[in-house]
C-alpha positions in Angstrom: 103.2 92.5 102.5 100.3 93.7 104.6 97.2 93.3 103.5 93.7 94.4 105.1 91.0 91.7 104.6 87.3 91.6 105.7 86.5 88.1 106.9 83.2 87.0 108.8 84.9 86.2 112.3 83.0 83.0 113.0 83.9 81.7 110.0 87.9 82.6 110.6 87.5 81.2 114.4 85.7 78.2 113.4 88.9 77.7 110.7 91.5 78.3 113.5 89.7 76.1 115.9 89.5 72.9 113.1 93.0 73.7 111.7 95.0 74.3 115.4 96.0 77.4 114.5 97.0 79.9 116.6 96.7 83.2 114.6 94.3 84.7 112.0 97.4 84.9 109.7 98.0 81.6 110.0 94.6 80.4 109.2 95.1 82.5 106.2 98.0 81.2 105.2 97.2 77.4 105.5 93.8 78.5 103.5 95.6 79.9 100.8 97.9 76.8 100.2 95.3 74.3 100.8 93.2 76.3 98.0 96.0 76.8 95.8 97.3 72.8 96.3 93.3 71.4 95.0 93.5 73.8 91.7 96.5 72.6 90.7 95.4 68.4 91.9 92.1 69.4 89.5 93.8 71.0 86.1 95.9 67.2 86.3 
C-alpha cells in the first residue's frame, strides 16, 4: 500500500545511518516493528 508521509529528513537520515539501513522504507519499516514490539513488551 503506498502511503505519503511527511518526516523531518534529518531525523529519517540520522535513523538510517544508526539502523544500516539502506532506504527510507526500510527505516520505516524497522520503526514501525520496533514501536509495535515495546507496546506489546509494556501491556505484559
Amino acid at each position: 500500500m503506498a502511503t505519503n508521509l511527511a518526516i523531518d529528513d534529518s531525523l529519517i537520515e540520522s535513523a538510517r545511518t544508526l539502523g544500516g539501513q539502506k532506504t527510507k522504507k526500510a527505516v520505516v519499516t524497522q520503526a514501525l516493528q520496533e514501536y509495535i514490539q515495546k507496546r506489546q513488551q509494556l501491556k505484559l
